[in-house]
C-alpha positions as CSV (number, residue, x, y, z in Angstrom):
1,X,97.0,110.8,83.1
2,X,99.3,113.7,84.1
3,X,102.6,113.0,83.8
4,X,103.8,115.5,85.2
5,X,101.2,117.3,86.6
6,X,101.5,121.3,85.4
7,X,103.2,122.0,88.8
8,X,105.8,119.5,88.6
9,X,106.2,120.4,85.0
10,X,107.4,124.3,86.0
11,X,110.0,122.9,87.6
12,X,111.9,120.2,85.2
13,X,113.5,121.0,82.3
14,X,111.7,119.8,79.0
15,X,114.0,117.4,78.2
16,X,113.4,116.0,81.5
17,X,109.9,116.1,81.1
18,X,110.0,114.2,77.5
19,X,111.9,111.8,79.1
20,X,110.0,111.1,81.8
21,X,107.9,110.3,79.3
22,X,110.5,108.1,77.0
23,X,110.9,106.5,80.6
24,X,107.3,105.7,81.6
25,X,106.5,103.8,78.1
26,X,109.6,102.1,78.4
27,X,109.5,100.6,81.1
28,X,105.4,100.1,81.0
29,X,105.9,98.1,77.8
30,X,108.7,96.1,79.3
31,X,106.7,94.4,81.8
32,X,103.7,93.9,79.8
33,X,105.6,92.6,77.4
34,X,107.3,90.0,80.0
35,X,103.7,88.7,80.0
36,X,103.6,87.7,76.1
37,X,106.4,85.1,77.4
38,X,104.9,83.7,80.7
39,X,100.4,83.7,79.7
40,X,100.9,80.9,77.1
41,X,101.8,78.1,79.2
42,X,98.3,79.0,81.0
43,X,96.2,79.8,78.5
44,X,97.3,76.7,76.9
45,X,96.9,74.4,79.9
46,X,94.2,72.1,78.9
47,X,95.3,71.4,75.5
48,X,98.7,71.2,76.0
49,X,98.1,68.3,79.1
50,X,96.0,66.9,76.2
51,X,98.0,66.6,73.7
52,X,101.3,65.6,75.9
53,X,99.3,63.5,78.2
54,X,99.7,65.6,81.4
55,X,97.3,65.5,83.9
56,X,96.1,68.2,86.4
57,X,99.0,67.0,89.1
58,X,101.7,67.3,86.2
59,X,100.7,70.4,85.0
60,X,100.8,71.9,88.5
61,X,104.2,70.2,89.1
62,X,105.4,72.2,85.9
63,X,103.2,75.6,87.0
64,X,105.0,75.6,90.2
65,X,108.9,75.3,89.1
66,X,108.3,78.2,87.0
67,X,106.9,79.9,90.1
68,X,109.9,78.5,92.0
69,X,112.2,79.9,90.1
70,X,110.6,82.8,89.7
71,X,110.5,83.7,93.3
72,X,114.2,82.8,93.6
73,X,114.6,85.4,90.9
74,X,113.0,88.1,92.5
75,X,114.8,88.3,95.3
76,X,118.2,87.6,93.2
77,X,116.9,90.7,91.1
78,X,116.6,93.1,93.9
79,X,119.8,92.3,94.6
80,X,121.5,92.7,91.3
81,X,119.3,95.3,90.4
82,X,121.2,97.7,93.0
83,X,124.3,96.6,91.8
84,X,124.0,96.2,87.9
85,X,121.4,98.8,87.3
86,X,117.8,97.9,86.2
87,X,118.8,98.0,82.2
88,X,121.1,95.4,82.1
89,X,119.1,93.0,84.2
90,X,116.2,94.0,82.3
91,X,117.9,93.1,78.7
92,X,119.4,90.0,79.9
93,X,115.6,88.5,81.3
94,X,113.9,89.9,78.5
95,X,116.4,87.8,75.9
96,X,116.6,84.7,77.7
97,X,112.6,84.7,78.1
98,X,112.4,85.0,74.3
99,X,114.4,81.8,74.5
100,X,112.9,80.1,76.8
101,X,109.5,80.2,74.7
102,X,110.7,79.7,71.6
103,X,112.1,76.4,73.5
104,X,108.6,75.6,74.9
105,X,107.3,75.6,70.7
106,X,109.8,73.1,70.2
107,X,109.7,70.9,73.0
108,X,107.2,67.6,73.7
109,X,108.4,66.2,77.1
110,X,107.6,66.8,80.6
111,X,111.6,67.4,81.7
112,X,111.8,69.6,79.0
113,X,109.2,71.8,79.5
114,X,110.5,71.8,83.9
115,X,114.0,73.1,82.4
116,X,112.8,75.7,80.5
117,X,110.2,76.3,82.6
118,X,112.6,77.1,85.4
119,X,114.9,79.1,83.1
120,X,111.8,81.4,82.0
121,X,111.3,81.8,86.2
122,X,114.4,83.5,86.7
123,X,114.5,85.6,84.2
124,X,111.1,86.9,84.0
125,X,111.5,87.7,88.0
126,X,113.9,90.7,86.4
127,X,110.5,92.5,85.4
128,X,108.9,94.1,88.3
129,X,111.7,95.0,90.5
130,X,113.8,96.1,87.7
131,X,111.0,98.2,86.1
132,X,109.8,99.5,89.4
133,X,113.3,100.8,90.4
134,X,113.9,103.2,87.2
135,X,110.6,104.4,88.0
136,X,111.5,105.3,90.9
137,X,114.8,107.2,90.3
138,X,112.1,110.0,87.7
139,X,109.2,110.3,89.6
140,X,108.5,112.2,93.5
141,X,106.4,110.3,95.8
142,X,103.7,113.1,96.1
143,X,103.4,111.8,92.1
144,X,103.7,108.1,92.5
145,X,100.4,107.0,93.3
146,X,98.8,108.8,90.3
147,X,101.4,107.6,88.2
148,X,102.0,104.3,88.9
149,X,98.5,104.1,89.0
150,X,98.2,104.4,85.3
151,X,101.9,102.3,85.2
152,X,100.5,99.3,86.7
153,X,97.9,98.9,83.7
154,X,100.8,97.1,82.6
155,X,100.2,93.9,83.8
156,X,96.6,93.9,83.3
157,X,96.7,95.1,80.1
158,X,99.9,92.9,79.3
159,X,97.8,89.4,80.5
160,X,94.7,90.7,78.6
161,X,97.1,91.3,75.2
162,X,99.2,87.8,76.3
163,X,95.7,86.2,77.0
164,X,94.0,86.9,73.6
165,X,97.0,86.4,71.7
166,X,98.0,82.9,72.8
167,X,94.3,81.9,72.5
168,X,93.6,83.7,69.0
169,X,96.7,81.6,68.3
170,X,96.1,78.2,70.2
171,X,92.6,78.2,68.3
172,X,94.7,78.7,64.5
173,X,97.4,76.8,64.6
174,X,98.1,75.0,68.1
175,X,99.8,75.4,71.4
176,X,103.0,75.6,70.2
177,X,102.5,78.7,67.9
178,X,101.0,80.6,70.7
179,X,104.5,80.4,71.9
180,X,106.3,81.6,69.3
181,X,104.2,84.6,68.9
182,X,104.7,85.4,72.3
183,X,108.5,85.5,72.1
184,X,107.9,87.8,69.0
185,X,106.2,90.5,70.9
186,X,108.6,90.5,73.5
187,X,111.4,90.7,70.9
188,X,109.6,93.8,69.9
189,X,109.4,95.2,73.4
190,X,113.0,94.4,74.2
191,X,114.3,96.7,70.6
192,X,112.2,99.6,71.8
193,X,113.3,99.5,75.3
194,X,116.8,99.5,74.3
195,X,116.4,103.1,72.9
196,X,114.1,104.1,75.2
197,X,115.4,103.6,79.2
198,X,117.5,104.8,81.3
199,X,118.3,104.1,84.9
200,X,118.2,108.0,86.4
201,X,118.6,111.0,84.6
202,X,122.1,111.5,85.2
203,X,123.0,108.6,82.6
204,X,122.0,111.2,80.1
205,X,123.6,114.2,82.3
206,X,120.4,115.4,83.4
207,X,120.1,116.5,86.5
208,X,117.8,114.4,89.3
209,X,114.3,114.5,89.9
210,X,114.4,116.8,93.0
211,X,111.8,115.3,96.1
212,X,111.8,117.1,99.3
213,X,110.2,114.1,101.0
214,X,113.3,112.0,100.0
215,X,117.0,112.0,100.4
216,X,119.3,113.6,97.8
217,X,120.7,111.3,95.7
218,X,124.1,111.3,97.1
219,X,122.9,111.1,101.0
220,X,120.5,108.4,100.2
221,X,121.2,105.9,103.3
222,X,118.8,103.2,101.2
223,X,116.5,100.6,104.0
224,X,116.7,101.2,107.9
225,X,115.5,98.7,110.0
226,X,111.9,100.3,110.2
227,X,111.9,100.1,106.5
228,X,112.8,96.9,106.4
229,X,110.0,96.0,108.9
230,X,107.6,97.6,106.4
231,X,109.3,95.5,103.8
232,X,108.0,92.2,105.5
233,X,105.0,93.2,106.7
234,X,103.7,94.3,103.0
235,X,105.7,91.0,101.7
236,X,103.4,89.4,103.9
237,X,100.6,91.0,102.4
238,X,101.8,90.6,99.7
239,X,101.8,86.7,100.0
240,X,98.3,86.1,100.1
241,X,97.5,88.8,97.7
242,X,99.4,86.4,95.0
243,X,98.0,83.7,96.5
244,X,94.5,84.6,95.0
245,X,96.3,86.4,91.8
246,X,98.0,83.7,90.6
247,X,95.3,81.1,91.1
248,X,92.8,82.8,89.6
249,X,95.3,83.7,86.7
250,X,96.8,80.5,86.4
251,X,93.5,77.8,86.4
252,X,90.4,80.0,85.5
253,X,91.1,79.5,81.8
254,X,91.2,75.7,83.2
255,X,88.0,75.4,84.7
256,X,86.2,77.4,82.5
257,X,87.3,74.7,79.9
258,X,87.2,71.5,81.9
259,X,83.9,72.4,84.3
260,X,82.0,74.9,82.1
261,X,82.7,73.6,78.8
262,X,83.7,76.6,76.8
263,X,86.5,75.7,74.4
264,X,90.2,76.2,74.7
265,X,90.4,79.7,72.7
266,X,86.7,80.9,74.0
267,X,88.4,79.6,78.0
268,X,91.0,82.0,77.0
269,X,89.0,85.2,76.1
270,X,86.4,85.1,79.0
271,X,89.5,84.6,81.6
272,X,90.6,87.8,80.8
273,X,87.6,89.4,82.5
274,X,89.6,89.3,85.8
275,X,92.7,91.2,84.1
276,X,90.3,93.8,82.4
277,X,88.4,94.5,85.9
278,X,91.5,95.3,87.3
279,X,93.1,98.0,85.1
280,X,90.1,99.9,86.1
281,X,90.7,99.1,89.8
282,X,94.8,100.1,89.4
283,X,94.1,103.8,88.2
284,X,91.3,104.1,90.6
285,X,93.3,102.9,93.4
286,X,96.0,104.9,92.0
287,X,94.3,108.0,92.2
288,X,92.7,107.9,95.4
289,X,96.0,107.0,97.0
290,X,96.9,110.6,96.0
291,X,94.0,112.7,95.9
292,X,92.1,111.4,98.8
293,X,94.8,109.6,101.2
294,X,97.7,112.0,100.8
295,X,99.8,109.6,99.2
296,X,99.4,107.1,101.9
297,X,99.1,103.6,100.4
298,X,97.5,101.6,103.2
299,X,94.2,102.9,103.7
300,X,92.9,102.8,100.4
301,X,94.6,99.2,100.4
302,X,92.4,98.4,102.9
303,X,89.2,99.3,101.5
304,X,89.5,97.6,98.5
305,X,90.7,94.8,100.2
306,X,87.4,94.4,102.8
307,X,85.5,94.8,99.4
308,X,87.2,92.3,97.8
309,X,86.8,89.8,100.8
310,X,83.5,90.0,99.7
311,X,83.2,89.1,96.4
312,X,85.2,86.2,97.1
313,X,82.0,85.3,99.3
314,X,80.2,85.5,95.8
315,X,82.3,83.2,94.6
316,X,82.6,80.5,97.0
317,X,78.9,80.9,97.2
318,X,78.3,80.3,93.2
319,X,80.5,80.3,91.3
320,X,80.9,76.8,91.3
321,X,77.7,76.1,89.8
322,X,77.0,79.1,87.1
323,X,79.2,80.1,84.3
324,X,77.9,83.9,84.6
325,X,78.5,83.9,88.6
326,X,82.1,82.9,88.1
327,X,82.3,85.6,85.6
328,X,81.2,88.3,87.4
329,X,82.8,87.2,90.4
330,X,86.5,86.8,88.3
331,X,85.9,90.3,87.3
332,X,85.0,91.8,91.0
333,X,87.7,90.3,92.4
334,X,90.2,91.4,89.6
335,X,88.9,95.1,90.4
336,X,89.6,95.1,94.0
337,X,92.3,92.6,94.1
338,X,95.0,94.4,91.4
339,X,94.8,98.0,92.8
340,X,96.7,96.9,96.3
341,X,98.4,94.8,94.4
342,X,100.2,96.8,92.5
343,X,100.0,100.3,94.8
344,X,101.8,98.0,97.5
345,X,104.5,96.5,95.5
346,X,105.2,99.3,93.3
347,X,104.4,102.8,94.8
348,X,104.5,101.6,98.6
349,X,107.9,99.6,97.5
350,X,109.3,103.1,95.8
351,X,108.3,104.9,99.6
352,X,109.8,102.2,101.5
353,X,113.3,101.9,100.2
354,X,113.2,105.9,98.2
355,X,115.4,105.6,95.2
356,X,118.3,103.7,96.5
357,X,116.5,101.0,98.1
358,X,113.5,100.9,95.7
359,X,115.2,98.1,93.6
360,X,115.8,95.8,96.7
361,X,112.3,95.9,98.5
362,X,110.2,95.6,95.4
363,X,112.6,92.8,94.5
364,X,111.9,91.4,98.2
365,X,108.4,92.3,98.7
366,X,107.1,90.8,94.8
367,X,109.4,88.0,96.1
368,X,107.5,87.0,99.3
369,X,104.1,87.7,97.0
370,X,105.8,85.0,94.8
371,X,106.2,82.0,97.6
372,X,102.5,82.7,97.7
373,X,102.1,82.0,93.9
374,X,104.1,78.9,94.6
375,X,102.1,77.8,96.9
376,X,98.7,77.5,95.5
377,X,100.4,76.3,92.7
378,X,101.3,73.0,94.3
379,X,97.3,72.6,96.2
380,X,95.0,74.1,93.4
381,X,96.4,71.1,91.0
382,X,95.9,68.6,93.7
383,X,92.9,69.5,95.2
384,X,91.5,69.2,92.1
385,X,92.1,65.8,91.2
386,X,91.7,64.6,94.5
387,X,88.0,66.5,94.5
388,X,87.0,65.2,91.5
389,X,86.7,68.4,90.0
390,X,84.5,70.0,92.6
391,X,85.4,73.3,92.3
392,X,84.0,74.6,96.3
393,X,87.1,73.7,98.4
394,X,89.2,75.3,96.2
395,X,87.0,78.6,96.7
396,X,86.9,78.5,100.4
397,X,90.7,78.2,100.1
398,X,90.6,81.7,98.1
399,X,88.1,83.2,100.4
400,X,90.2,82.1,103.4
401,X,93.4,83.9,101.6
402,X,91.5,87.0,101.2
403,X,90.4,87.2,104.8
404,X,94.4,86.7,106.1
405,X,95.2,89.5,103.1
406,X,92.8,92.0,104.4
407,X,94.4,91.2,108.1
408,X,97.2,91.8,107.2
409,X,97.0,94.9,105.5
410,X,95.4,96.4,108.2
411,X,98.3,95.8,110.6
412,X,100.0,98.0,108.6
413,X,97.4,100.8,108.7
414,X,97.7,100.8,112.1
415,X,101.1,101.1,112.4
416,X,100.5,104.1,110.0
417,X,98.3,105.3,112.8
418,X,100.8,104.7,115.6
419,X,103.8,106.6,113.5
420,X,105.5,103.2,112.9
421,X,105.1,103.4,109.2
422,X,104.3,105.9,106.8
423,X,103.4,103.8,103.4
């Protein structure tokens, strides 16, 4: 990783540089850290509906109010982000998610587990946005896809850590401790971020990351209506892109468990196949964004996204009926699916609104991604039961989604081609 790069370097001050650096791991550990608080629920699916009698509906009911919430939140983030500044968002989501799961480790009900459930929503929606903004305010766009390239290994790496941890620990001591160990990590995160961010340089009287290809700080006019059209169009993107994240995420530990067999913990490890795929497919997407596309996010978008259409074929095709095809197929998808992911949410969000508006249209953008998450939510769950565990409608659903995702990406390529957009 080069951050900076030995030309950017010559022209910031070293303390600048070192904390660009303080910066980067900050705000890196603070959203993989958000994950220790919101992969337990998942990864203990199964043996939590077990052991509380919920069924498949139930949990999907309780799956989808934290996704509820959490798009809400993301939109109410982007908002106060701008206003409050991303550290004091950031502090307040990261404490009340520690709550929230240490109330999840103490609770047995259905209505208790929606409450908190909610609560952990809104507070975790403070994570991307909020993250993605004081990147924004330290780092030039000619550096951003490299960058947040190797930045967005947070999430992967963040569900892979969350993943084996709540499963080392559901297979120990139970569902509840996986809980409680997740709150600890993030309790960790939140005393090293504390020391360790800072909105823009001038909170520490440095002066700002100079970018020719932006607006000075002061005559930053934030989102025009054209950016704002680029907002949607990516949110809509963005939409289906979730779509597939977040069912994949949310019931492959499931069905590898309930159709496959594997137990609980070993559901848990393989699952994170489609995480670890994808922090290859960030950086690599990262880097061509930069090297090969001239920091122009669509294209390369677009070519991971035709590919990924694809292995979605694979997996409607077989994955129903092999263990080592769903596999394989969890872990192509992850590495073509989680490089436009996080390129379009994070550096394409930081082009779209430049510093001033970077907070808002990643907290819009992630936000319409997150009505997508809601969604399949509410119909994975259902189609389930109602299919009798028959696992092919559910994957002609996700290889529909990837077909409107790679649609809609490509209407904004061409508008990159017509001059109407320049993400």
């Amino acid at each position: 990783m080069r951050v900076p790069s030995p030309a950017v370097a010559a022209t910031l001050s070293p303390a600048l540089v070192r904390w660009r650096w303080r910066i980067f791991a900050a705000t890196w550990l603070c959203y993989a850290g958000f994950y220790f608080c919101r992969k337990p629920f998942y990864i203990a699916k199964s043996t939590l509906g077990t052991e509380l009698h919920f069924d498949a509906t139930a949990l999907g009911v309780i799956g989808s109010v934290y996704l509820v919430a959490y798009t809400i939140g993301q939109f109410a983030s982007g908002a106060f982000g701008n206003r409050l500044g991303p550290r004091l968002v950031l502090l307040t989501g990261m404490t009340l998610s520690i709550a929230a799961n240490v109330g999840f480790g103490l609770s047995n009900s259905f209505e208790s587990f929606v409450v908190l459930m909610a609560l952990n929503g809104l507070v975790q929606a403070t994570g991307w946005s909020g993250t993605v903004g004081t990147m924004a305010n330290w780092f030039r766009r000619s550096e951003r896809g490299t960058v947040m390239g190797f930045w967005a290994t947070n999430f992967q790496v963040g569900g892979v850590a969350a993943n084996t941890l709540a499963a080392w620990v559901l297979g120990k001591w139970g569902f509840r401790y996986s809980f409680f160990a997740g709150a600890l990590v993030l309790l960790a995160v939140l005393v090293f971020f504390v020391f360790n961010q800072r909105n823009r340089p001038a909170d520490l009287g440095l002066p700002p990351v100079e970018d020719p290809s932006e607006p000075k700080e002061g005559e930053d006019p934030g989102l025009s209506r054209k950016a704002w059209e680029n907002v949607l169009l990516v949110g809509a993107f963005y939409f289906f892109v979730k779509f597939i994240r977040y069912s994949l995420w949310s019931w492959a530990p499931f069905f590898l468990e309930r159709n496959f067999g594997l137990k609980g913990d070993d559901a848990g490890y393989l699952s994170t196949v489609f995480d670890l795929a994808g922090v290859a497919g960030v950086v690599v997407t990262g880097l061509l964004s930069d090297r090969l596309f001239k920091s122009r996010r669509a294209g390369v978008s677009l070519m991971m996204m035709v590919t990924m259409f694809l292995s979605c074929i694979v997996l409607y095709v077989g994955g129903g009926a092999s263990l080592t095809v769903f596999a394989v197929s969890l872990g192509l998808v992850g590495f073509t699916l989680y490089g436009p992911d996080a390129l379009m949410s994070g550096a394409g969000a930081m082009d779209i609104g430049s510093r001033r508006g970077a907070v808002l249209a990643a907290g819009v953008i992630n936000g319409m991604g997150s009505v997508g998450s809601v969604v399949q939510e509410l119909i994975i769950g259902r189609l389930y039961d109602s299919g009798s565990g028959n696992l092919g409608p559910i994957f002609l659903l996700l290889l529909a989604a990837s077909a409107a995702a790679t649609l809609a990406i490509g209407v904004v390529w061409g508008r990159n081609k017509l001059g109407r957009s320049d993400v």
